[in-house]
Jmol script that loads the backbone (N, CA, C; Angstrom):
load data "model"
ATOM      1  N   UNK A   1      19.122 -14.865   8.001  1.00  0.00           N
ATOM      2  CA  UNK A   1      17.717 -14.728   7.703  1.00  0.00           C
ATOM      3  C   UNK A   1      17.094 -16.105   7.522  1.00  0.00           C
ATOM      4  N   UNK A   2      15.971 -16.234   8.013  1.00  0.00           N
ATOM      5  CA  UNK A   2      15.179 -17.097   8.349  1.00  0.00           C
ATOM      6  C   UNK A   2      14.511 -17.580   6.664  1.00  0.00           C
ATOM      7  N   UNK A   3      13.889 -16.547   6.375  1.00  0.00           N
ATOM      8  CA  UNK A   3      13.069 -16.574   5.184  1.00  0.00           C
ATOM      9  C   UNK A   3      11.987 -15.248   5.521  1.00  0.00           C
ATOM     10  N   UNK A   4      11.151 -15.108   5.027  1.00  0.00           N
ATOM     11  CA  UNK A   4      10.195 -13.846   5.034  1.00  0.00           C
ATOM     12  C   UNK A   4       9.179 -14.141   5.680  1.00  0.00           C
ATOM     13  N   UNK A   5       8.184 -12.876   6.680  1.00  0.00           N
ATOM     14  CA  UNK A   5       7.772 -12.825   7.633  1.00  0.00           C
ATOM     15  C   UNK A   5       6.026 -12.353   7.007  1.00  0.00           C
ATOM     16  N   UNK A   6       5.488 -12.701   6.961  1.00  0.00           N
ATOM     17  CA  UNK A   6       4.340 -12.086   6.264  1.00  0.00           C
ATOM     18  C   UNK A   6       3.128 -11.929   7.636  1.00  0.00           C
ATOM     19  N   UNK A   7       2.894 -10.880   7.610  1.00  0.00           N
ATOM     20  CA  UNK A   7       1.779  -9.798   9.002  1.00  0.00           C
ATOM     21  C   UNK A   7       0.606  -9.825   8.350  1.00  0.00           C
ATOM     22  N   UNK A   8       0.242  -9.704   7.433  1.00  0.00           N
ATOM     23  CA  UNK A   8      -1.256  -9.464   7.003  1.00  0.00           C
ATOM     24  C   UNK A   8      -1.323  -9.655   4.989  1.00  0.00           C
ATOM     25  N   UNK A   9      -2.187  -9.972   5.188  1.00  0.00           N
ATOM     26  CA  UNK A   9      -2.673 -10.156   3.494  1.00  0.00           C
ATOM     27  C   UNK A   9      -4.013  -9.753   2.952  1.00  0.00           C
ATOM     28  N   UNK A  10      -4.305  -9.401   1.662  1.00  0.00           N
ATOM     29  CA  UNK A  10      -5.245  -8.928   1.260  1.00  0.00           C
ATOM     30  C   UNK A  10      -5.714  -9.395  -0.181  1.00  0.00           C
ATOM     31  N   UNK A  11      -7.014  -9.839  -0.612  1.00  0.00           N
ATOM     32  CA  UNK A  11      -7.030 -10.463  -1.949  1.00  0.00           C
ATOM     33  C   UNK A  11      -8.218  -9.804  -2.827  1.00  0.00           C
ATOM     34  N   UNK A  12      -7.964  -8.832  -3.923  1.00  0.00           N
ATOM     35  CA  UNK A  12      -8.917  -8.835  -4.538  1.00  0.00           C
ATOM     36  C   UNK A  12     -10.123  -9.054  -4.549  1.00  0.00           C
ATOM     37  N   UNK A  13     -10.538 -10.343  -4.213  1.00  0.00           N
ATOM     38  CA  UNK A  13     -11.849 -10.462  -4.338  1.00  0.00           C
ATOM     39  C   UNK A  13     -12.812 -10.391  -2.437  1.00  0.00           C
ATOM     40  N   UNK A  14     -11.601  -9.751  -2.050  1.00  0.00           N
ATOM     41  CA  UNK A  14     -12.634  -9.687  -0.594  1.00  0.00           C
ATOM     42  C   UNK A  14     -13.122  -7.813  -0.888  1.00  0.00           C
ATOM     43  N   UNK A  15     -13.175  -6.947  -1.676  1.00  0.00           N
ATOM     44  CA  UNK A  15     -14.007  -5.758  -2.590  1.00  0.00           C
ATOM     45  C   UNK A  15     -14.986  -6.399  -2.977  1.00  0.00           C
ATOM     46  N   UNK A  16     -15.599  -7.402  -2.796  1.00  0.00           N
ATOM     47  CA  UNK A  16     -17.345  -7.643  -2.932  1.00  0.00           C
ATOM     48  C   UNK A  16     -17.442  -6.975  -1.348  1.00  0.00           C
ATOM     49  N   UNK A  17     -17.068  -7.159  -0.136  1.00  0.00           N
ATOM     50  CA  UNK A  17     -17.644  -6.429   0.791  1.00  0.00           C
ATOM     51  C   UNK A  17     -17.826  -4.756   0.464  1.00  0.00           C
ATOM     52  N   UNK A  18     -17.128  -4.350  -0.381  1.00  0.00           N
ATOM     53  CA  UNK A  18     -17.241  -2.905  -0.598  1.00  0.00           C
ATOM     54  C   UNK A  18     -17.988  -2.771  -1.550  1.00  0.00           C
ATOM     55  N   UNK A  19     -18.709  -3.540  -2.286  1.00  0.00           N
ATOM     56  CA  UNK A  19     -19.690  -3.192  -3.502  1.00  0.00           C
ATOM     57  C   UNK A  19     -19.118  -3.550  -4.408  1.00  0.00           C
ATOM     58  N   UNK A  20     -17.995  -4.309  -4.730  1.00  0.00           N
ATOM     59  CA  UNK A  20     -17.446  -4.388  -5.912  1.00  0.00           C
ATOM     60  C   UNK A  20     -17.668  -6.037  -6.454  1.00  0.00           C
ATOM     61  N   UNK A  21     -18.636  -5.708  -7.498  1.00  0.00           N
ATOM     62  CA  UNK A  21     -18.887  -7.180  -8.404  1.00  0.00           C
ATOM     63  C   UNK A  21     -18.256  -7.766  -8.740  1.00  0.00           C
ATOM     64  N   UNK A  22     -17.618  -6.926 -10.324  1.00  0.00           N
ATOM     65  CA  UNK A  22     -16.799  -7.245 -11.432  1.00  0.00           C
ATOM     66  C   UNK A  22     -15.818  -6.594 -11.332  1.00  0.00           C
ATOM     67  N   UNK A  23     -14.751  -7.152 -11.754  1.00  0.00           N
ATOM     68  CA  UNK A  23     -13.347  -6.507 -12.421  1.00  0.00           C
ATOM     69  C   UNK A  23     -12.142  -6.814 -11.660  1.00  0.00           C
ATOM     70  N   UNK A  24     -11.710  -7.482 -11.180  1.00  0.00           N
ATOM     71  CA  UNK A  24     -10.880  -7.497  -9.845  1.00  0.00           C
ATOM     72  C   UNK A  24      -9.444  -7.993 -10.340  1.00  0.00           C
ATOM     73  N   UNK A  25      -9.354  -7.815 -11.285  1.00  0.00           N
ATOM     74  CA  UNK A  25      -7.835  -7.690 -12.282  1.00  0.00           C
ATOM     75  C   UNK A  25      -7.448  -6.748 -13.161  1.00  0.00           C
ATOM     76  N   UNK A  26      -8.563  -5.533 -12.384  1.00  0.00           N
ATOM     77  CA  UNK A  26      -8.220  -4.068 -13.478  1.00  0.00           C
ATOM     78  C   UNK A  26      -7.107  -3.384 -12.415  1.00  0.00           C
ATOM     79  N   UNK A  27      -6.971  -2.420 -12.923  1.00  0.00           N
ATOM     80  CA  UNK A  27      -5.797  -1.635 -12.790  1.00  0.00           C
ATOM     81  C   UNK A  27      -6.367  -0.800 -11.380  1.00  0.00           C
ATOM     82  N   UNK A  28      -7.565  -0.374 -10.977  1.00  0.00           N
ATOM     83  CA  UNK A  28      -8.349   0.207  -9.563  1.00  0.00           C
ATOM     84  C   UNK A  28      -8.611  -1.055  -9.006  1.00  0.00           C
ATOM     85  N   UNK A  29      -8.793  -1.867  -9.158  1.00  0.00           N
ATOM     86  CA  UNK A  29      -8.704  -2.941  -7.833  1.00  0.00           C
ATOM     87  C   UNK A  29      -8.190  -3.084  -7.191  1.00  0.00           C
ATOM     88  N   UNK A  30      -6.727  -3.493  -8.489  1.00  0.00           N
ATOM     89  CA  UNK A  30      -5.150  -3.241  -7.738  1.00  0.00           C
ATOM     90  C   UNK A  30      -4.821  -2.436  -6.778  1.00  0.00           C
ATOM     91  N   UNK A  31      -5.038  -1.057  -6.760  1.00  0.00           N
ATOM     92  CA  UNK A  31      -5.092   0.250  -6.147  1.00  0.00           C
ATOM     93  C   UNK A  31      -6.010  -0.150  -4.643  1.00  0.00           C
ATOM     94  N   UNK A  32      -7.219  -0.400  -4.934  1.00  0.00           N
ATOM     95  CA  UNK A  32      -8.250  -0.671  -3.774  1.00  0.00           C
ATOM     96  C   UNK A  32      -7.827  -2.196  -2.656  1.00  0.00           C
ATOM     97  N   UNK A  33      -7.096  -3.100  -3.655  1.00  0.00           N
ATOM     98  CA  UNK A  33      -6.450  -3.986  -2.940  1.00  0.00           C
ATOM     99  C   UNK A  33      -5.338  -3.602  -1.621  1.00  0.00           C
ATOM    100  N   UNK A  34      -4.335  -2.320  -2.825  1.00  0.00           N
ATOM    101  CA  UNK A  34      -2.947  -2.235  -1.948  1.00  0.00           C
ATOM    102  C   UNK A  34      -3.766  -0.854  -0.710  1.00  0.00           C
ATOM    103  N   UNK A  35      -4.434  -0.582  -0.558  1.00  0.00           N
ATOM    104  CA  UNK A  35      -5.397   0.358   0.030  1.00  0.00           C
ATOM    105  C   UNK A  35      -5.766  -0.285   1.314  1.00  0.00           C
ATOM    106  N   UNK A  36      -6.217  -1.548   1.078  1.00  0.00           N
ATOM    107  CA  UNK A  36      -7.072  -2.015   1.578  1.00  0.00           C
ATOM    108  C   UNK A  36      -5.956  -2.962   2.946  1.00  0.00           C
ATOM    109  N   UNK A  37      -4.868  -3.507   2.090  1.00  0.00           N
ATOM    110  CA  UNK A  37      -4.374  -4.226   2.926  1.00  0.00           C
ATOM    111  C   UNK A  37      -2.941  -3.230   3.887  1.00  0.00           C
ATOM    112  N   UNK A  38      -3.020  -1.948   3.250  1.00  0.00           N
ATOM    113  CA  UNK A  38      -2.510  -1.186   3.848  1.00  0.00           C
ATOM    114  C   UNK A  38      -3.202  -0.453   5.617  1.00  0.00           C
ATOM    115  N   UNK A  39      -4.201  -0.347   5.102  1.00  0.00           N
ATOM    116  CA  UNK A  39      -5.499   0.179   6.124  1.00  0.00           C
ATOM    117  C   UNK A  39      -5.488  -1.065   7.293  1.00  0.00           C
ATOM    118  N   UNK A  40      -5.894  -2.256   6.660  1.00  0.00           N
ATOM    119  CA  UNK A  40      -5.379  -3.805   7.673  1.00  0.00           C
ATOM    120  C   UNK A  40      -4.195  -3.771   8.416  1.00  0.00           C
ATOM    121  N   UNK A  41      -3.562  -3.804   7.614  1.00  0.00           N
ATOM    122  CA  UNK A  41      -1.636  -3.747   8.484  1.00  0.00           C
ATOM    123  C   UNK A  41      -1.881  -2.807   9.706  1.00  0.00           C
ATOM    124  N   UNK A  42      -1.469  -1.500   9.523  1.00  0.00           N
ATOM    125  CA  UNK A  42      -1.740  -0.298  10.702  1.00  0.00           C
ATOM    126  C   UNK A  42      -2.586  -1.110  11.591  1.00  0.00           C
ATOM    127  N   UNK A  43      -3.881  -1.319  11.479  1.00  0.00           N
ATOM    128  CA  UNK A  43      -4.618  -1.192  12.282  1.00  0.00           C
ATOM    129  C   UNK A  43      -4.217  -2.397  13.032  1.00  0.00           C
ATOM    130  N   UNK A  44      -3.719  -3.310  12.762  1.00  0.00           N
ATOM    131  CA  UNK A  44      -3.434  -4.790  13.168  1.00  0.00           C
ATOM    132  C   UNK A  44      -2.284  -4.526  14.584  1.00  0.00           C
ATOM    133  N   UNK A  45      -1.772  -3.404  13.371  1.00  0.00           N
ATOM    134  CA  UNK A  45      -0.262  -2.724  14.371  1.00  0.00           C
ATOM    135  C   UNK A  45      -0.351  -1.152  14.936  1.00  0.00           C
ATOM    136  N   UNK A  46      -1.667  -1.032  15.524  1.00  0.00           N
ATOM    137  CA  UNK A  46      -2.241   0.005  16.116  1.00  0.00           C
ATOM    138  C   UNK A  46      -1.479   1.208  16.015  1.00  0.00           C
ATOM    139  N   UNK A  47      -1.085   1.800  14.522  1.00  0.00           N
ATOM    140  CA  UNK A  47      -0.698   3.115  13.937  1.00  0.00           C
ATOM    141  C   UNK A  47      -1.558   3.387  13.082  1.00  0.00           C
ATOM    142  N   UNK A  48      -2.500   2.532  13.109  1.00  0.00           N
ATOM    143  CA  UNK A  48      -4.153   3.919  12.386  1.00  0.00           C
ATOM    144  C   UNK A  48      -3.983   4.693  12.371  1.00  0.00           C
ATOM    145  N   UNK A  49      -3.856   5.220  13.654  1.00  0.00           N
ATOM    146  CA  UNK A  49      -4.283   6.853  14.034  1.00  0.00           C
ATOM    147  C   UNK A  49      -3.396   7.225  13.811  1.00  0.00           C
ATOM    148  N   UNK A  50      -1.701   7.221  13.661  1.00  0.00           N
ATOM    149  CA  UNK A  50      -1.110   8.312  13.732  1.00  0.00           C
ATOM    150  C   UNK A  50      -0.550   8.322  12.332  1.00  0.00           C
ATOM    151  N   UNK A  51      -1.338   7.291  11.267  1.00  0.00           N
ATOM    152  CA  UNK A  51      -0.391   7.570   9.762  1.00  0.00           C
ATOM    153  C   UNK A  51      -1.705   7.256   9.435  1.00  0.00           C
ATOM    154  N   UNK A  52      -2.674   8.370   9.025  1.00  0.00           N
ATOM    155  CA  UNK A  52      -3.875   8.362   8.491  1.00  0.00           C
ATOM    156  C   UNK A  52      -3.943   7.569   6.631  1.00  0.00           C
ATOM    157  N   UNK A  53      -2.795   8.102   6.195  1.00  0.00           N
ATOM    158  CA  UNK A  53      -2.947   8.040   4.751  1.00  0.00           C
ATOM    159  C   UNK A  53      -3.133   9.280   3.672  1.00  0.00           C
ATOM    160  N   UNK A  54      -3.194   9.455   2.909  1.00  0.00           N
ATOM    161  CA  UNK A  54      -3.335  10.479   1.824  1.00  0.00           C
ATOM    162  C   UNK A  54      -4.969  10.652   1.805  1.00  0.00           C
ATOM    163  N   UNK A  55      -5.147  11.861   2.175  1.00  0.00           N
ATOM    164  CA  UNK A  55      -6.216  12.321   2.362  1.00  0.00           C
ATOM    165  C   UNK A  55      -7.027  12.383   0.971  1.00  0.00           C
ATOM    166  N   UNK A  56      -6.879  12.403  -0.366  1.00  0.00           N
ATOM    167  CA  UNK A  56      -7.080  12.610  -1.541  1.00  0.00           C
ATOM    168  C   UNK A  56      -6.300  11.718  -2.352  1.00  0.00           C
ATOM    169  N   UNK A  57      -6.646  10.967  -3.426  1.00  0.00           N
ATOM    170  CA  UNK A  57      -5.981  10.076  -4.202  1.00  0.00           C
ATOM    171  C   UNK A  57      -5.823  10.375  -5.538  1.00  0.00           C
ATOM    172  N   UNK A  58      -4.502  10.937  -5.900  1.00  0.00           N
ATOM    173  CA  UNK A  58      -4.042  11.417  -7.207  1.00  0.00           C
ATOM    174  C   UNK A  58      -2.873  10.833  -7.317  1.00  0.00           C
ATOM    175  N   UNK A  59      -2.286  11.204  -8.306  1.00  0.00           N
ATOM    176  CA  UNK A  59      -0.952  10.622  -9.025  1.00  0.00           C
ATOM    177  C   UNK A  59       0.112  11.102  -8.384  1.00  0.00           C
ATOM    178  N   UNK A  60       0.297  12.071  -7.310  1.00  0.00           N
ATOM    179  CA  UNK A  60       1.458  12.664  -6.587  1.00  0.00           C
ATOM    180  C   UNK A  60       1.946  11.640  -5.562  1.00  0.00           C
ATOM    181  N   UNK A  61       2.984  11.758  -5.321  1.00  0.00           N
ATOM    182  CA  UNK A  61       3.579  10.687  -4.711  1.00  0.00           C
ATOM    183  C   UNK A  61       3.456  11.013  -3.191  1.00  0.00           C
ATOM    184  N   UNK A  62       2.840  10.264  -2.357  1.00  0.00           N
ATOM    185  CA  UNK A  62       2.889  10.222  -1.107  1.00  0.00           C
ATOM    186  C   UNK A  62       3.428   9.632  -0.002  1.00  0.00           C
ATOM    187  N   UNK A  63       4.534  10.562   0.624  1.00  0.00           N
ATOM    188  CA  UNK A  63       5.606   9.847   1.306  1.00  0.00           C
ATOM    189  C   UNK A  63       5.355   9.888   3.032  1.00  0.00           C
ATOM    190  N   UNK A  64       4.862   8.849   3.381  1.00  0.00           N
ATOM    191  CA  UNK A  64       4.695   9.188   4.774  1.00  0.00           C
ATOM    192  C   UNK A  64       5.704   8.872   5.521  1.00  0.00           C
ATOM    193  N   UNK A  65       7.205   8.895   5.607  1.00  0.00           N
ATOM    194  CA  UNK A  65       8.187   9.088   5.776  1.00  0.00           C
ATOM    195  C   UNK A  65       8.799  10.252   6.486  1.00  0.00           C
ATOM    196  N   UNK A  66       8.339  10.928   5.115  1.00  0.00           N
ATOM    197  CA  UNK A  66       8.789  12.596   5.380  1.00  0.00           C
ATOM    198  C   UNK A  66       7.461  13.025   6.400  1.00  0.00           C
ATOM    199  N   UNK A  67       6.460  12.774   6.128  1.00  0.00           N
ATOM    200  CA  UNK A  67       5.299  12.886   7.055  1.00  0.00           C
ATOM    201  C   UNK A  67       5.822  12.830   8.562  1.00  0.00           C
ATOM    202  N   UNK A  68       5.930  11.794   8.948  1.00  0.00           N
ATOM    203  CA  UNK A  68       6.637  11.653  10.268  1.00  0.00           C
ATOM    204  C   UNK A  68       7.195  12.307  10.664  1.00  0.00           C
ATOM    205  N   UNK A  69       8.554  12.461   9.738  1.00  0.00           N
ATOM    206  CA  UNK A  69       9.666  13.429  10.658  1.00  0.00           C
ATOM    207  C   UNK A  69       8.743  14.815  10.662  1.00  0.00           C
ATOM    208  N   UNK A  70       7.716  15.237   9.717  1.00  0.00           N
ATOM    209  CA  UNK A  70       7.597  16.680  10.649  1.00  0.00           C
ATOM    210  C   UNK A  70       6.881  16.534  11.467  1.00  0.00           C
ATOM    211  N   UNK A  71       6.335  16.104  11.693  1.00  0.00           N
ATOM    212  CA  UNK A  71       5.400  15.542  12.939  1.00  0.00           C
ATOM    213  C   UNK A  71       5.928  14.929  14.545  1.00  0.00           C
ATOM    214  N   UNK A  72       7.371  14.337  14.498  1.00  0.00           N
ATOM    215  CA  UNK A  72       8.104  14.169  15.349  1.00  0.00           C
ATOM    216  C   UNK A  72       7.486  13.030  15.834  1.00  0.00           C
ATOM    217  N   UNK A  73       6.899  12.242  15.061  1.00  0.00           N
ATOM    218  CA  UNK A  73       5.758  11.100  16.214  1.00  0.00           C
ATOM    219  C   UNK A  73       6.948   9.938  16.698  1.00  0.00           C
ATOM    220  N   UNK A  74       6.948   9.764  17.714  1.00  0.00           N
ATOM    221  CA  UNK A  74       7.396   8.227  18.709  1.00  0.00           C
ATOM    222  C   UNK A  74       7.282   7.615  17.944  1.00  0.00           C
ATOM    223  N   UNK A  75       6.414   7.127  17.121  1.00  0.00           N
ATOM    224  CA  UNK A  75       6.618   5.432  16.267  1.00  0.00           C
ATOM    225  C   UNK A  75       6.721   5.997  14.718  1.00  0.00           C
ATOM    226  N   UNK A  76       8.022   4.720  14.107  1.00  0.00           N
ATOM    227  CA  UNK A  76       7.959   5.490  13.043  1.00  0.00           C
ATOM    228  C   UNK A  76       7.013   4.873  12.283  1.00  0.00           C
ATOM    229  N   UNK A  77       6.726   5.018  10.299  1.00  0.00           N
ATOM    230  CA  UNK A  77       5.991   4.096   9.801  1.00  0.00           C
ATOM    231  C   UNK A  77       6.134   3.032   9.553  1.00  0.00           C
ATOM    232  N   UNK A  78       5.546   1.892   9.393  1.00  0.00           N
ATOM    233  CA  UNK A  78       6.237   0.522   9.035  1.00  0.00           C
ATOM    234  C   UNK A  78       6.198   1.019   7.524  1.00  0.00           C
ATOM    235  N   UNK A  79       7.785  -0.182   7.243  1.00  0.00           N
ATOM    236  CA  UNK A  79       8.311  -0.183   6.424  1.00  0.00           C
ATOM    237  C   UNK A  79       7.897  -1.438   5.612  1.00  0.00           C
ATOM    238  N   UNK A  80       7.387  -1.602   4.410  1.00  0.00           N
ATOM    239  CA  UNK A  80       7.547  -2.766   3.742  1.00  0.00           C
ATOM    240  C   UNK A  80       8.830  -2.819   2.403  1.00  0.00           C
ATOM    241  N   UNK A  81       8.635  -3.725   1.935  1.00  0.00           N
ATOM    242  CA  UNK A  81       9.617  -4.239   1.035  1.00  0.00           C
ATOM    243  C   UNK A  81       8.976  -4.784  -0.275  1.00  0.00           C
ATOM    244  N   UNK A  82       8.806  -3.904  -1.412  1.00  0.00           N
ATOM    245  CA  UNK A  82       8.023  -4.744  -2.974  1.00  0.00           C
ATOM    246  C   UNK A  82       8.906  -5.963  -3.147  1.00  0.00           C
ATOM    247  N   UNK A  83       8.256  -7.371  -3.260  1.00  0.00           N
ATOM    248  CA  UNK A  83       8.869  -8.363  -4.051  1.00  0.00           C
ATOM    249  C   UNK A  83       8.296  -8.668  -4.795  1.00  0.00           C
ATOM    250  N   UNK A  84       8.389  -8.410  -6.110  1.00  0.00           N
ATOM    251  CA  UNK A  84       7.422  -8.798  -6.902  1.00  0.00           C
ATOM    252  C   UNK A  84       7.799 -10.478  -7.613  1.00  0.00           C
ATOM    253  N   UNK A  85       9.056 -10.755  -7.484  1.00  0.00           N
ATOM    254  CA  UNK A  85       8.981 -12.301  -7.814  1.00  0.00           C
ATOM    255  C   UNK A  85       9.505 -12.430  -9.298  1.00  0.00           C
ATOM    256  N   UNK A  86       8.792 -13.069  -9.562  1.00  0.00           N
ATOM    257  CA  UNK A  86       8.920 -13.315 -11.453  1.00  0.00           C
ATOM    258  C   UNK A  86       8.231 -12.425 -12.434  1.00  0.00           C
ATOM    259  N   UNK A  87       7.002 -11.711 -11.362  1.00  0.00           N
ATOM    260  CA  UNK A  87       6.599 -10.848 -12.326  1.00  0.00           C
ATOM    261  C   UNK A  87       7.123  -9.542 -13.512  1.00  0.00           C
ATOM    262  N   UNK A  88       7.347  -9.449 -14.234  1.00  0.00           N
ATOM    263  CA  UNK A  88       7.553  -8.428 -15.133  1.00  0.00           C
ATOM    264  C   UNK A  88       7.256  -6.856 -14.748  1.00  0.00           C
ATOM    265  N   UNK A  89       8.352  -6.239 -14.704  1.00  0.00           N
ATOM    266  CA  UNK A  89       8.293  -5.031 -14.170  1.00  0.00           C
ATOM    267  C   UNK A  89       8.288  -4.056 -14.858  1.00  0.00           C
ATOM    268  N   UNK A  90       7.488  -3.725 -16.352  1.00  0.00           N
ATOM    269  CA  UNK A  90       6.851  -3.119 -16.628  1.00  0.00           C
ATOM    270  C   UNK A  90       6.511  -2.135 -16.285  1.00  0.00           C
ATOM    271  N   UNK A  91       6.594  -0.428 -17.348  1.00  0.00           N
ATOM    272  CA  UNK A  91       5.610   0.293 -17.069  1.00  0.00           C
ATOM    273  C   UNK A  91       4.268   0.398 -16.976  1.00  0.00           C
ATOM    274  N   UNK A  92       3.536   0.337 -15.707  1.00  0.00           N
ATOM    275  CA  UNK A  92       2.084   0.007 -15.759  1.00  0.00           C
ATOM    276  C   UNK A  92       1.364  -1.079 -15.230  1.00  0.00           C
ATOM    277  N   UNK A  93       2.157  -1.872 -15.255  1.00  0.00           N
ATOM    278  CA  UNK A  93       1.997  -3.316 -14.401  1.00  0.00           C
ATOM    279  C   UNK A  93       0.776  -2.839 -13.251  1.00  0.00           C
ATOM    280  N   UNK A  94       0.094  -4.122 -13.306  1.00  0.00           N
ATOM    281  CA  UNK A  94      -0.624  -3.824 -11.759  1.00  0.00           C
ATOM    282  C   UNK A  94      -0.283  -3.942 -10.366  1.00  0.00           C
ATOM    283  N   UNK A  95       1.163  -4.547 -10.282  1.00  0.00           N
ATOM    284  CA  UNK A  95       1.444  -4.620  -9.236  1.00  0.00           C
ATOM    285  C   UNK A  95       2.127  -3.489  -8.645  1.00  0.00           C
ATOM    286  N   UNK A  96       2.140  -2.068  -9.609  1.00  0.00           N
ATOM    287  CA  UNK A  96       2.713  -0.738  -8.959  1.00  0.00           C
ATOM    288  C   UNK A  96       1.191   0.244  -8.585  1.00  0.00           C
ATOM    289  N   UNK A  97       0.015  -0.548  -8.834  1.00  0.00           N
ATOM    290  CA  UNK A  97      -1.439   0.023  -8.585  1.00  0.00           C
ATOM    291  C   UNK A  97      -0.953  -0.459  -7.129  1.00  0.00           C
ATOM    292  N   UNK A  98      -0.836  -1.462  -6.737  1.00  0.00           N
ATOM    293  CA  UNK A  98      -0.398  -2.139  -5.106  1.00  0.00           C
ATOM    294  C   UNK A  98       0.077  -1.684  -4.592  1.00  0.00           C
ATOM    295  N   UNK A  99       1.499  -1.000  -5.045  1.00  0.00           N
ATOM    296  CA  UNK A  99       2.534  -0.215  -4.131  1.00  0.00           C
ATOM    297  C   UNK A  99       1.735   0.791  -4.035  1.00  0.00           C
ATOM    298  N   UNK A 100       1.436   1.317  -5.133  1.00  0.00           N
ATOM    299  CA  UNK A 100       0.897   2.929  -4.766  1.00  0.00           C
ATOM    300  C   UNK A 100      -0.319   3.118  -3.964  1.00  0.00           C
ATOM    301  N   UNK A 101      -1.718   1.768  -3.946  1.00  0.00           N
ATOM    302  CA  UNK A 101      -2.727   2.141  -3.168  1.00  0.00           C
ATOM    303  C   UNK A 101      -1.823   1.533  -1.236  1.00  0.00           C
ATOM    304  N   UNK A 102      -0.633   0.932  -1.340  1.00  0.00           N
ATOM    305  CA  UNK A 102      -0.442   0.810  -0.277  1.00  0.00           C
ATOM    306  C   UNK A 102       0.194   2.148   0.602  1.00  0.00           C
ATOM    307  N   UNK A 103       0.964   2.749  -0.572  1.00  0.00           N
ATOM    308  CA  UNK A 103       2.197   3.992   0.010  1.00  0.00           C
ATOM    309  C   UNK A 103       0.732   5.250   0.412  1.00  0.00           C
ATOM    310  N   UNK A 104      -0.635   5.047  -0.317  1.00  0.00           N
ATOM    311  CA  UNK A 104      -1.536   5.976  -0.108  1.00  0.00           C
ATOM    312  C   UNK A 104      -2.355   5.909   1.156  1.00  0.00           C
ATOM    313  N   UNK A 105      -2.296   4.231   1.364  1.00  0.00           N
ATOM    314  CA  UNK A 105      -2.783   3.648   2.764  1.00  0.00           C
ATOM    315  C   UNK A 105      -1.902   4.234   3.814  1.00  0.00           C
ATOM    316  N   UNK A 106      -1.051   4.536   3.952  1.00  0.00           N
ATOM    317  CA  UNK A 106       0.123   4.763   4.733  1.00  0.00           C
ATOM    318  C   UNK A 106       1.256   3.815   5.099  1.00  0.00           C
ATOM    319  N   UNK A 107       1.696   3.230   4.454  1.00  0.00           N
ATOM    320  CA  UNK A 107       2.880   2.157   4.939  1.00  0.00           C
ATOM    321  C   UNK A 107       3.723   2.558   4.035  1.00  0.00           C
ATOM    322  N   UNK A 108       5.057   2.803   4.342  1.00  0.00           N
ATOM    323  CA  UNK A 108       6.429   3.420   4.078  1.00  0.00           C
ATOM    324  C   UNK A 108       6.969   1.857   2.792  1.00  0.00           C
ATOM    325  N   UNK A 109       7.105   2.067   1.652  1.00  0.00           N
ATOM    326  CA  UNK A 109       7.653   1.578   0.745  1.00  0.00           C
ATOM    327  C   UNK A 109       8.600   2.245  -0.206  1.00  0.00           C
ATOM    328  N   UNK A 110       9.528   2.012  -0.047  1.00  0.00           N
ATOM    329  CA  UNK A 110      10.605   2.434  -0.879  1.00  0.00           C
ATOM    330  C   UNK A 110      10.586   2.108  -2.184  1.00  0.00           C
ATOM    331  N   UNK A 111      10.512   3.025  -3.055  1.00  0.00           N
ATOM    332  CA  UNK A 111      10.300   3.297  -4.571  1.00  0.00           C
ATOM    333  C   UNK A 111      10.447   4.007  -5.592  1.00  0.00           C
ATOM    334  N   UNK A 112      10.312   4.301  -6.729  1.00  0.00           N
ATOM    335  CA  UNK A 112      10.206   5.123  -7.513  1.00  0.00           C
ATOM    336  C   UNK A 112       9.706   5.131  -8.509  1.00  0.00           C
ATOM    337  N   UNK A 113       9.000   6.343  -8.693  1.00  0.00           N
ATOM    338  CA  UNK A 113       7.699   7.037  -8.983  1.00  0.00           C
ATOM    339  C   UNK A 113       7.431   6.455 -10.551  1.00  0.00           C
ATOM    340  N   UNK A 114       8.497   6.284 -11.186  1.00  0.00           N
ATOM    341  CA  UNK A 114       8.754   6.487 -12.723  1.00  0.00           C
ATOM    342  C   UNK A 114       7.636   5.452 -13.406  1.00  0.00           C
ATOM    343  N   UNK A 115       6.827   3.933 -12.141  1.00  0.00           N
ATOM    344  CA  UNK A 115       6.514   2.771 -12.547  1.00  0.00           C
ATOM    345  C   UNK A 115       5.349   3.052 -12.452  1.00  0.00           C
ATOM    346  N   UNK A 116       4.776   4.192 -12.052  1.00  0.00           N
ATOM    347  CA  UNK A 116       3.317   4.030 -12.076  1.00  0.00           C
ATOM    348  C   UNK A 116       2.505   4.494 -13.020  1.00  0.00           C
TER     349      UNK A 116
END
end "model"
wireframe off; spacefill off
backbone 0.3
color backbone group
C-alpha cells in the first residue's frame, strides 16, 4: 500500500449554499456534511441513479449493501472505510453524524449502529 486514496471531499461550511448560516459544528451539520459528500462521491462515480439513498431520514440503520443484492444491480456500492484518526470515539461524537449522513447518502460503510 501506497498510502490512502482520497476521491472527493466535503466541508461544513460549503451548507451556506443550502441556506445554512450558523452552526456548522452541531451534531445536523455533521449529518448534512456526511449527506452531502456522499451525494458528491456517486455522482462523481456515476451510481446516482442506481443507489438513490434512504428515502426518509431516521435513526434506522440503512444498509445499501443488502439493497443491492435484492436488486441484482451490475455495479456494486462503493465502499468506504471510517478513519477517524486521533479522534475520540465516543458515544455521540460527531463524526458518527458523518458516517450515518454518509451510509443515508448511499455509500456502503461498514459499522455499527451502537455509536450513533
Amino acid at each position: 500500500l501506497e498510502g490512502d486514496r482520497v476521491l472527493c471531499r466535503a466541508d461544513s461550511r460549503e451548507l451556506t449554499r443550502f441556506g445554512l448560516t450558523t452552526g456548522f459544528v452541531n451534531y445536523a451539520s455533521s449529518y448534512a456534511t456526511g449527506l452531502l459528500l456522499s451525494r458528491r462521491l456517486l455522482k462523481q462515480l456515476s451510481l446516482h441513479e442506481l443507489y438513490p439513498g434512504a428515502e426518509e431520514t431516521s435513526g434506522k440503520d440503512y444498509d445499501v449493501s443488502a439493497l443491492a443484492e435484492t436488486y441484482s444491480k451490475d455495479k456494486r456500492p462503493f465502499r468506504a472505510i471510517l478513519d477517524i484518526g486521533l479522534t475520540r470515539s465516543t458515544v455521540g461524537n460527531r463524526v458518527y453524524a458523518v458516517l450515518k449522513g454518509a451510509c443515508d447518502g448511499g455509500v456502503h460503510v461498514p459499522h455499527n449502529t451502537r455509536n450513533f
